[in-house]
MILUM-510632 format. One record per atom (N, C-alpha, C): residue in one letter; y, z, x. Coordinates in steps of 0.05 Angstrom, whole numbers, padded with zeros to 5 digits, always signed. Each point is the difference from the previous one (the first is absolute). Layout:
N
aYZX;...
REM end
This chain:
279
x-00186+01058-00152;x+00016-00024-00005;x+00026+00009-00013;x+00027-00013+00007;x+00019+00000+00000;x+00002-00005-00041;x+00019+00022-00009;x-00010-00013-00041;x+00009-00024-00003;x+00006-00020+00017;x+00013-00026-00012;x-00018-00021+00012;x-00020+00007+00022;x-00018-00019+00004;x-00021-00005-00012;x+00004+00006-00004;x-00027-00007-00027;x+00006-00023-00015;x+00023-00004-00011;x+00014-00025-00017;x+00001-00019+00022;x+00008+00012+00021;x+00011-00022+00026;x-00026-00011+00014;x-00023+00011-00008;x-00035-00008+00013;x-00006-00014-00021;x-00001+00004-00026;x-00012-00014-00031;x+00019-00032+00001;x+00033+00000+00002;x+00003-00020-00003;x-00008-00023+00029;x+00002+00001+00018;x+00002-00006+00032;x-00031-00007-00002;x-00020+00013-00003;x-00027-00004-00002;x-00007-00036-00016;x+00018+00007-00022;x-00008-00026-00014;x+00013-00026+00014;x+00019+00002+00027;x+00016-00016+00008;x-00019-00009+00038;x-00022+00020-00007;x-00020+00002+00020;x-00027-00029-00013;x-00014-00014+00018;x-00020-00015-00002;x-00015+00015-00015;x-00023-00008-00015;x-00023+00022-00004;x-00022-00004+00005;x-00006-00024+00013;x-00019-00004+00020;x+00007+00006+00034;x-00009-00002+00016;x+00003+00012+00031;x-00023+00001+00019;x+00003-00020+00006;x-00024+00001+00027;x-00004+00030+00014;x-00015+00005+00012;x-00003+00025+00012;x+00014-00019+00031;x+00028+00013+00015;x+00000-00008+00015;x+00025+00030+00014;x-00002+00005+00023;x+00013+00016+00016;x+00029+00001-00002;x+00013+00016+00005;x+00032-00007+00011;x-00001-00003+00035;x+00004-00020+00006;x-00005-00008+00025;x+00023+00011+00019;x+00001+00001+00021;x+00019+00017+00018;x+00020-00022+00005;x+00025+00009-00006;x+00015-00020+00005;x+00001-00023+00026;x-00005+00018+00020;x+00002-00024+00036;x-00023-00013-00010;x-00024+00008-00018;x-00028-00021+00004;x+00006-00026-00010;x+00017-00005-00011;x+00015-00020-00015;x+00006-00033+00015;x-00008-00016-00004;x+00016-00016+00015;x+00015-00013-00005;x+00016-00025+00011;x+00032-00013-00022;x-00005-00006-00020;x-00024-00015-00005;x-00003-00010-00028;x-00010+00018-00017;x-00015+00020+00000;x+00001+00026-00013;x+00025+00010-00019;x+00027+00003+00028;x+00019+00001-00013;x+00023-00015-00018;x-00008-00013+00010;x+00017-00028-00005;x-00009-00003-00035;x-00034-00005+00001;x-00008-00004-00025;x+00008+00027-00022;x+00002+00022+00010;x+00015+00019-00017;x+00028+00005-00005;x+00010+00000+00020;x+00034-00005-00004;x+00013-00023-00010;x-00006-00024+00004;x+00018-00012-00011;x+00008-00013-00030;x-00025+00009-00012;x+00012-00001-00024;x+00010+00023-00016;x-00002+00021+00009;x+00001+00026-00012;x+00032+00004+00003;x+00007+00007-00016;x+00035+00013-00006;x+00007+00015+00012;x-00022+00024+00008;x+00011+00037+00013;x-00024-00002+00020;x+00016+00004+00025;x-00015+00013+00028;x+00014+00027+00002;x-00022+00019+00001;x+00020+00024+00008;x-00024+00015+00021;x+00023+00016+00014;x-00013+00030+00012;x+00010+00025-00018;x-00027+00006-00004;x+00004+00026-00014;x-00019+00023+00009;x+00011+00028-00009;x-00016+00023+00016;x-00002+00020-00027;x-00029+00005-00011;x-00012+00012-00013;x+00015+00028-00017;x+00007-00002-00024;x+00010+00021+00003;x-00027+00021-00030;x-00003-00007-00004;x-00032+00006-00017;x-00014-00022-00014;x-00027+00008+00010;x-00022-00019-00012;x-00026+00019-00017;x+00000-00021-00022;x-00008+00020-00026;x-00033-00026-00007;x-00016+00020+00016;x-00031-00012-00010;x+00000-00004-00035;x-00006-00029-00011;x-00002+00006-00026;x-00021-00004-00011;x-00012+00017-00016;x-00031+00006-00011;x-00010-00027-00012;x-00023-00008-00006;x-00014-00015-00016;x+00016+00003-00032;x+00012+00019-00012;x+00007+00004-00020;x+00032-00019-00008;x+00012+00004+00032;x+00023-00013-00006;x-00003-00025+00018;x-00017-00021+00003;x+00002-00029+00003;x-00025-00008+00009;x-00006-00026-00009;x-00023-00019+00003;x+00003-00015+00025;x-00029-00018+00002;x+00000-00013+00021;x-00001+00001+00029;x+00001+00026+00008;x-00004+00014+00021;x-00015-00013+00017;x-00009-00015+00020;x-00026-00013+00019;x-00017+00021+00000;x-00025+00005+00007;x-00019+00012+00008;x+00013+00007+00030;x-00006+00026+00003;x+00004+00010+00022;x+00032+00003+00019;x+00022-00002-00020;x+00027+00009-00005;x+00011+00014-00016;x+00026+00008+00012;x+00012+00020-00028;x+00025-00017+00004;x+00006+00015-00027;x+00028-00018-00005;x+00025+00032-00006;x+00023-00021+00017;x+00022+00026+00007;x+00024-00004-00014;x+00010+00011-00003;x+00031-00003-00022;x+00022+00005+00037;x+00014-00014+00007;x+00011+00005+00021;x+00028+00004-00002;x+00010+00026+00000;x+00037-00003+00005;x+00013+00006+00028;x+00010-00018+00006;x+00015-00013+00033;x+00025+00009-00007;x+00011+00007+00021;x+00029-00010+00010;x+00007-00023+00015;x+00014-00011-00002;x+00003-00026+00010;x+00011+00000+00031;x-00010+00001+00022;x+00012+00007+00031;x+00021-00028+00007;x-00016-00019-00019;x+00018-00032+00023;x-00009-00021-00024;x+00018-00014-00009;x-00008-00030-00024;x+00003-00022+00020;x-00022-00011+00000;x-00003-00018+00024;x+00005-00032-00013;x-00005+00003-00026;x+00004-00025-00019;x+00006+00016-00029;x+00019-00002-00023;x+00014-00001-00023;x+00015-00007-00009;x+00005-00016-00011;x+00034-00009-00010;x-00007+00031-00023;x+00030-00005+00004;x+00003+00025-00021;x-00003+00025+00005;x-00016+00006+00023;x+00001+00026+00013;x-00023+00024-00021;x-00001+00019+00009;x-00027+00009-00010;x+00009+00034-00009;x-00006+00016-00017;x+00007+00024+00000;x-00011+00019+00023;x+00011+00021+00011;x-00002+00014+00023;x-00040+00016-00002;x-00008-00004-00029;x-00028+00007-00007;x-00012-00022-00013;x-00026-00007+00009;x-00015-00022-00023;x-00020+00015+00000;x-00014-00014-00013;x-00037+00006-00005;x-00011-00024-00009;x-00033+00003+00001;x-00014-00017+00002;x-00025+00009-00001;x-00027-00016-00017;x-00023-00003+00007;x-00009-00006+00023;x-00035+00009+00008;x-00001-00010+00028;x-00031+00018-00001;x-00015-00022+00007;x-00035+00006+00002;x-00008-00003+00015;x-00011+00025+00017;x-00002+00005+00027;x-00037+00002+00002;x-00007+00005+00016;x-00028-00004+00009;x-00014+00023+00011;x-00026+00008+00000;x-00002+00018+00008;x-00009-00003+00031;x-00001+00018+00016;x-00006-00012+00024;x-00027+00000+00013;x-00010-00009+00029;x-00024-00008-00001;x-00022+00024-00003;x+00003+00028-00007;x-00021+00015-00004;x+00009+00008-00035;x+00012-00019-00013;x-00009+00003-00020;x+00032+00018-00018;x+00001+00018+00020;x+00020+00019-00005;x+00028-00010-00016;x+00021+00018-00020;x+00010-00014-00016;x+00035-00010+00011;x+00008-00014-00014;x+00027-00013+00014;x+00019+00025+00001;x+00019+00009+00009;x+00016+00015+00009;x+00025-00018+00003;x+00030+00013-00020;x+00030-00008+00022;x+00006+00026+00008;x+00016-00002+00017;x+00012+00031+00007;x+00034-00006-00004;x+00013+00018-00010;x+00023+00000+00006;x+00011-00008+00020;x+00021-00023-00002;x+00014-00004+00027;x-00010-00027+00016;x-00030-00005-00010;x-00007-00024+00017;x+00012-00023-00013;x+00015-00021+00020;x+00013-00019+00000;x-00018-00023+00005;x+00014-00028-00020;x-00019-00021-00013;x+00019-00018-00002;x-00013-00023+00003;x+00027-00025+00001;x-00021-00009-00029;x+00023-00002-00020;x-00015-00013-00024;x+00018-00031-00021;x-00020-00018-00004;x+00005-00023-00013;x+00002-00006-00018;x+00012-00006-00021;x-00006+00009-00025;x+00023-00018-00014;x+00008+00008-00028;x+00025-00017-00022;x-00001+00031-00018;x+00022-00006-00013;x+00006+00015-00017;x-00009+00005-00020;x-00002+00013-00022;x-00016+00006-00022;x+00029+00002-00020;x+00008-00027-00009;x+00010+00000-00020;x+00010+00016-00024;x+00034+00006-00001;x+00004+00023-00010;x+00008+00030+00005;x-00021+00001+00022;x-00014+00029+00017;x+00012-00006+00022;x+00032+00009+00012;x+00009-00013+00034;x-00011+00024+00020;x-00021+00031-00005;x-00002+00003+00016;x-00029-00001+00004;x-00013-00024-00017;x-00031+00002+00001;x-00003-00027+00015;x-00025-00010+00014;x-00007-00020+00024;x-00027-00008-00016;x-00012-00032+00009;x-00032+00006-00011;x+00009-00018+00031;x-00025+00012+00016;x-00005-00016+00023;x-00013-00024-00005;x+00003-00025+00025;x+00002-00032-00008;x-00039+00005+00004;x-00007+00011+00010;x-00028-00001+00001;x-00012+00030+00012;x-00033+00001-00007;x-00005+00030-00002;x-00004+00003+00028;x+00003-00013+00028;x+00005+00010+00027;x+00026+00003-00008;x+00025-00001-00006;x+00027-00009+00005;x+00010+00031+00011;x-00005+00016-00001;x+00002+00025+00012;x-00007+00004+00026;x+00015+00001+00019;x-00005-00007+00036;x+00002+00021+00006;x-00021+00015+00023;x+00012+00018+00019;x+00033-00006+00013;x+00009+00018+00004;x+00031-00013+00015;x-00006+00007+00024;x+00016-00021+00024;x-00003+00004+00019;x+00029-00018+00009;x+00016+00003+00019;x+00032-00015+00005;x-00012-00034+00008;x-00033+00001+00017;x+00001-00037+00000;x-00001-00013-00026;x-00013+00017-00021;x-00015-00004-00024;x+00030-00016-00008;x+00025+00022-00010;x+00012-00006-00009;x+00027-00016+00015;x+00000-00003+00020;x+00019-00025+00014;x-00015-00024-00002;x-00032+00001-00004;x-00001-00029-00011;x+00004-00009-00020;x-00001+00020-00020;x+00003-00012-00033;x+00033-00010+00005;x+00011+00019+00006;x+00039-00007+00007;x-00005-00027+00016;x-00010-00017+00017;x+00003-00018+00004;x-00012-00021-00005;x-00016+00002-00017;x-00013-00014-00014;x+00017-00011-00030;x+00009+00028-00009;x+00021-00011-00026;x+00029-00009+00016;x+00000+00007+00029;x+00031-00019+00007;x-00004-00023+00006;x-00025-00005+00002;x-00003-00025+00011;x+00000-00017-00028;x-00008+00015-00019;x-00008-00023-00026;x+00026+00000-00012;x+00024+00017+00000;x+00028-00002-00010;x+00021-00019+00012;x-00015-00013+00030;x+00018-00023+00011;x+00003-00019-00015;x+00034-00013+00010;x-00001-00027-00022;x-00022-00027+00002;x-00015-00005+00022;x-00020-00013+00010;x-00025+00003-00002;x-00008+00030-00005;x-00022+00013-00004;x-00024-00026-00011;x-00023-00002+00016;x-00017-00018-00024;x-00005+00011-00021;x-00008-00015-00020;x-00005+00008-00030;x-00034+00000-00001;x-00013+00002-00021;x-00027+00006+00001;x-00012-00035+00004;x-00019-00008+00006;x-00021-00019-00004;x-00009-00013-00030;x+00006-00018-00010;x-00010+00000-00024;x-00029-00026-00003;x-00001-00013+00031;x-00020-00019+00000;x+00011-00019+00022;x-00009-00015+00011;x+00004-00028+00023;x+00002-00026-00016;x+00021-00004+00009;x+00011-00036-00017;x-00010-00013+00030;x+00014-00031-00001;x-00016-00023+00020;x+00000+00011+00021;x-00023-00018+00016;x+00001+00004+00030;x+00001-00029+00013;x+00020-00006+00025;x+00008-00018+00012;x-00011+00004+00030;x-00012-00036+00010;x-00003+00003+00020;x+00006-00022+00015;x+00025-00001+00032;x+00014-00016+00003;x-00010-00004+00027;x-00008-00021+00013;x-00011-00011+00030;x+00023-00004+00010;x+00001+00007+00026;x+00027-00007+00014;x-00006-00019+00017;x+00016-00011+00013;x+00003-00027+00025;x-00014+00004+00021;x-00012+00024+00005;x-00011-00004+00023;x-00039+00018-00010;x-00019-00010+00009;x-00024+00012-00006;x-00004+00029+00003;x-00012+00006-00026;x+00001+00026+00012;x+00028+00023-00021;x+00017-00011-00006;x+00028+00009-00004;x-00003-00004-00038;x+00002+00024-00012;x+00005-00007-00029;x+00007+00025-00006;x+00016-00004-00031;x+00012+00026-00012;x-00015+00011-00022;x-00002+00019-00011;x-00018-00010-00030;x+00027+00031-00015;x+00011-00011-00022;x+00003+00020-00022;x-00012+00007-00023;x-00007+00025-00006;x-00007+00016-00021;x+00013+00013-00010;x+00010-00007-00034;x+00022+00011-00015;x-00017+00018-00018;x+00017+00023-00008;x-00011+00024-00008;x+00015+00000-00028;x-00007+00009-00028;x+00002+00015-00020;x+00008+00019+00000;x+00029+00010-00009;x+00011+00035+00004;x+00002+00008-00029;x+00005+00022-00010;x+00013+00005-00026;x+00021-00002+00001;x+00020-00014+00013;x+00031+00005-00008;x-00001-00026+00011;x-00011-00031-00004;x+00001-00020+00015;x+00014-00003+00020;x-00001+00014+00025;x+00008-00002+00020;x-00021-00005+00018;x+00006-00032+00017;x-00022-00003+00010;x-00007+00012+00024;x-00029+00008+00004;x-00012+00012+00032;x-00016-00028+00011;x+00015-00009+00021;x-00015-00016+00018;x-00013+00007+00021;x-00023-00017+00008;x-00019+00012+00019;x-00002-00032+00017;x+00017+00016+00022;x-00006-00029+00026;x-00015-00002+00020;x-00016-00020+00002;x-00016-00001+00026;x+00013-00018+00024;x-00004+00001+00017;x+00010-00021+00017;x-00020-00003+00028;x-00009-00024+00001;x-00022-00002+00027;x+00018-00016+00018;x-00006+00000+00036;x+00017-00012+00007;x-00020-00006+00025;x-00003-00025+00012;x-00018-00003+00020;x+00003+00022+00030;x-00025+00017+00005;x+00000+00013+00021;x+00016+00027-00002;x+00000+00006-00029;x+00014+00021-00009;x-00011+00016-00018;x+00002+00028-00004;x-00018+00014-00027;x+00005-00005-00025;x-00013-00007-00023;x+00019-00001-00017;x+00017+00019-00014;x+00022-00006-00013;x+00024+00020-00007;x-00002+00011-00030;x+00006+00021-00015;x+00004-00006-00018;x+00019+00021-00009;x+00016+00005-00035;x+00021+00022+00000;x-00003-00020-00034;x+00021+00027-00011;x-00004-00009-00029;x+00036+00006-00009;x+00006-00014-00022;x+00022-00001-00004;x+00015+00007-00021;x+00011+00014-00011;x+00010+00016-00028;x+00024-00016-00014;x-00007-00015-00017;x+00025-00022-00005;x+00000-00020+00005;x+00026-00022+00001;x-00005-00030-00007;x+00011-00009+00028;x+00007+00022+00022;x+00006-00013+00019;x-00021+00008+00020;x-00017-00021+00020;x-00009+00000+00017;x-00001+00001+00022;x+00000+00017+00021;x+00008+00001+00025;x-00012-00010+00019;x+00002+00009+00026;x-00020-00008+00023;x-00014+00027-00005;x-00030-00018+00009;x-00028+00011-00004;x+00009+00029+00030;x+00000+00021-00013;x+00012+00016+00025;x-00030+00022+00005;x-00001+00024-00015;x-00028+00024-00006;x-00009-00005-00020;x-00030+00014+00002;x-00008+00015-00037;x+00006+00024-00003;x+00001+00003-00032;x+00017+00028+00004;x-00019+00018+00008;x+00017+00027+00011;x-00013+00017+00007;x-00009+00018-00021;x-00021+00003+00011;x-00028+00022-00016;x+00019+00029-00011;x-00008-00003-00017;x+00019+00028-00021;x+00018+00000+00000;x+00010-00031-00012;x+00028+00002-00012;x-00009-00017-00028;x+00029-00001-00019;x-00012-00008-00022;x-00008-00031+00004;x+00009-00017+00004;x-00012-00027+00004;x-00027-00005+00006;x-00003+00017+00025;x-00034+00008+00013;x-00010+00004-00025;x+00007+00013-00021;x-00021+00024-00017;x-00001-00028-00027;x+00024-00013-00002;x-00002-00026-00024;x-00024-00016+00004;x+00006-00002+00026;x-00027-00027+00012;x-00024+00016+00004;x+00001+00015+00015;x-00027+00009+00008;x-00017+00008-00028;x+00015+00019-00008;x-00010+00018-00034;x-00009-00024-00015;x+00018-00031-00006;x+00000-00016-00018;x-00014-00023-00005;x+00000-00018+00027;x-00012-00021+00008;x-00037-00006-00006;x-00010-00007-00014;x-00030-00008+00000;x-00014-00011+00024;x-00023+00007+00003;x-00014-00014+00022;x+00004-00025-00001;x-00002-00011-00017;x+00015-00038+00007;x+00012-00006-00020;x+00007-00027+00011;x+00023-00012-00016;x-00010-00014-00026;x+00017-00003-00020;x-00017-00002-00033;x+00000-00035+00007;x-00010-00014-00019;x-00007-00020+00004;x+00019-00022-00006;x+00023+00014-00022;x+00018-00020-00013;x+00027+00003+00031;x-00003+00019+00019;x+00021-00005+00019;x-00005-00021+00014;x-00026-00012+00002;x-00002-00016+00013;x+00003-00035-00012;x+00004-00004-00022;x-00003-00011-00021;x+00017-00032+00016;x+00014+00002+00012;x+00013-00024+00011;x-00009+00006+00036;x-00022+00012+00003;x+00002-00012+00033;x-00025-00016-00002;x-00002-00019+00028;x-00025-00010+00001;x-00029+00016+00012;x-00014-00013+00001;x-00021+00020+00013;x+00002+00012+00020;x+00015-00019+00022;x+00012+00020+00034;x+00018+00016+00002;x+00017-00014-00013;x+00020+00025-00008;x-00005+00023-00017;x-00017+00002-00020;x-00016+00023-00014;x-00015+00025+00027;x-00011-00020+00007;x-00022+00013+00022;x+00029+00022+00017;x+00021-00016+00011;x+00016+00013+00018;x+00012+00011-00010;x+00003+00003-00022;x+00018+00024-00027;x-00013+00026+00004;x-00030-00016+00001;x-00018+00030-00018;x-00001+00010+00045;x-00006-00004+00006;x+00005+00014+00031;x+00028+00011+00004;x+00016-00008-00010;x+00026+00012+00008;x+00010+00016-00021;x-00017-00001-00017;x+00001+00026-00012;x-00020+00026+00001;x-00014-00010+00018;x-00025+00018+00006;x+00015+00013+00020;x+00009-00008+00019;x+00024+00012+00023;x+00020+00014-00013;x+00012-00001-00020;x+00016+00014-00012;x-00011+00024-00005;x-00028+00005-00013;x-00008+00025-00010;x-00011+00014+00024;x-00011-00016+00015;x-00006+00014+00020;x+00020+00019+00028;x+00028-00018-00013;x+00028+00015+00015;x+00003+00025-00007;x-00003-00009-00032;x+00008+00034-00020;x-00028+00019+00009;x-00017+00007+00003;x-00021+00007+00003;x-00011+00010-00027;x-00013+00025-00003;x-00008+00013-00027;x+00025+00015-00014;x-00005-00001-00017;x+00026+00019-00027;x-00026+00022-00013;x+00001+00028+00029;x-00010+00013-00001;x+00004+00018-00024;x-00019+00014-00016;x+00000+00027-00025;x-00007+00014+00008;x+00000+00026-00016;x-00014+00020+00009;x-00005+00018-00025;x+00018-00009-00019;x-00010+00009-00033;x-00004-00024-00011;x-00010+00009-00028;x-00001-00018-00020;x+00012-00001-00012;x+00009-00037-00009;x+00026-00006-00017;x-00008+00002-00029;x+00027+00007-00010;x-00004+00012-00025;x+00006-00018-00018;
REM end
C-alpha cells in the first residue's frame, strides 16, 4: 500500500455503511432502467474510471466487512465524468466490498479494469468518493454507460417529470354518447408540478390513455414509452390501486370506472422491473 493510504482507507471507511448485506457487484448490462435510474439519479458523480491500484485491506484496518467479501481501498483515474458539477480530480479513490465468487475463491481487482461508479463526495477530501450504495460499482460496458448519460439528460430537461410524491383526486366524466367517458387521475410530484393520467373511452374504439407533466392538458395522444423517465415515475411509483381519499367525491359508478381505468393505466406501463436490491 501506497504510505498515504492508509489515512485515505481509515478516514473513507468511516464514510462507508457498517452494516452490508452480502450482495454481488452485478455486471453492469444485467441492470435494467430502473436499476439505473434508482442509482443515478440522486447521486452527484457518475463516472468511468480505470483501476489504477487496489489495496486489499486487512481485518486490522476496517470493520464490517459482510461474510464472504473483502473490502478494497480503490485508486482510479477518471476516463469520462458522466455527471459532476464541479468536475472531479484526474485520480479518486474509494471503498468497495466485493464478493467472493461462486467456488468460494477470494475477490480480485486487477489493474486497469474499468467500472462505471456512483457515488458523492466525501466532504473535505475532493479526491475521495463513498459510493451511493454497496453495488454502486458497475462493470463498464459503452450500453451500460450511454444509458446512465441518458437517463441524467433526460432528468436535466426543463420538463423532465419530477418524482411521485402520492395521487390527489380522481375524476370521472360520461360523455353524450354510451359508452364514451373521460376519467382523470392527478398525481403528487415533489416540486408540485402536476402529473396527469388520462383515460379516454370512445364507442367502438380501444380505450386511450397518455399522462401529462404540468397544468396544461393535451389531446390524449401515447403512453410513454418504456425506459424513459416518465415510464420509470409511473411504472416505479404508482400503487396497485388507487388510495381511498382519491376517490372521495366520486359516486359509486364513477368510482367503479376510475378504479378500471386505472387498472388500464398500470397495465399500459407494464412491470418496473429490478434486478438488485434497493438500498
Amino acid at each position: 500500500m501506497k504510505p498515504h493510504t492508509f489515512a485515505i482507507a481509515a478516514a473513507a471507511a468511516l464514510c462507508l455503511p457498517q452494516t452490508l448485506e452480502a450482495q454481488g457487484i452485478p455486471p453492469a448490462v444485467a441492470l435494467s432502467y430502473a436499476d439505473l435510474a434508482d442509482l443515478a439519479l440522486t447521486a452527484p458523480v457518475v463516472a468511468h474510471v480505470r483501476v489504477d491500484d487496489a489495496d486489499h485491506l486487512s481485518d486490522r484496518e476496517t470493520s464490517g466487512v459482510p461474510a464472504g467479501h473483502r473490502r478494497f481501498l480503490i485508486e482510479a483515474g477518471v476516463v469520462a465524468l458522466i455527471r459532476g458539477d464541479g468536475g472531479l480530480p484526474a485520480q479518486v479513490s474509494y471503498l468497495v466490498d466485493l464478493p467472493n465468487d461462486a467456488r468460494g475463491r477470494r475477490a480480485r481487482v486487477r489493474r486497469g479494469t474499468e467500472y462505471l461508479i456512483i457515488a458523492s463526495r466525501v466532504p473535505g477530501r475532493p479526491g475521495e468518493l463513498r459510493l451511493a450504495a454497496p453495488d454502486a460499482q458497475l462493470a463498464f460496458s459503452p450500453l451500460a454507460a450511454e444509458r446512465l448519460r441518458s437517463i441524467l439528460r433526460e432528468s436535466l430537461d426543463q420538463g423532465a417529470p419530477p418524482p411521485i410524491t402520492g395521487i390527489g383526486r380522481a375524476f370521472h366524466v360520461p360523455g353524450s354518447l354510451p359508452g364514451e367517458s373521460e376519467t382523470q387521475i392527478f398525481l403528487q410530484t415533489a416540486d408540485d408540478r402536476p402529473i396527469s393520467l388520462i383515460v379516454l373511452r370512445r364507442p367502438g374504439e380501444r380505450p386511450r390513455w397518455s399522462a401529462a407533466v404540468g397544468d396544461i392538458i393535451g389531446d390524449v395522444s401515447t403512453p410513454p414509452r418504456p425506459d424513459t423517465l416518465l415510464w420509470y415515475r409511473l411504472a416505479c411509483t404508482l400503487p396497485p390501486a388507487l388510495p381511498a381519499q382519491s376517490l372521495s367525491e366520486a359516486g359509486p359508478d364513477e368510482a367503479r370506472s376510475i378504479r378500471a381505468d386505472y387498472r388500464l393505466v398500470l397495465e399500459g406501463l407494464g412491470p418496473c422491473a429490478r434486478h438488485r436490491a434497493r438500498r
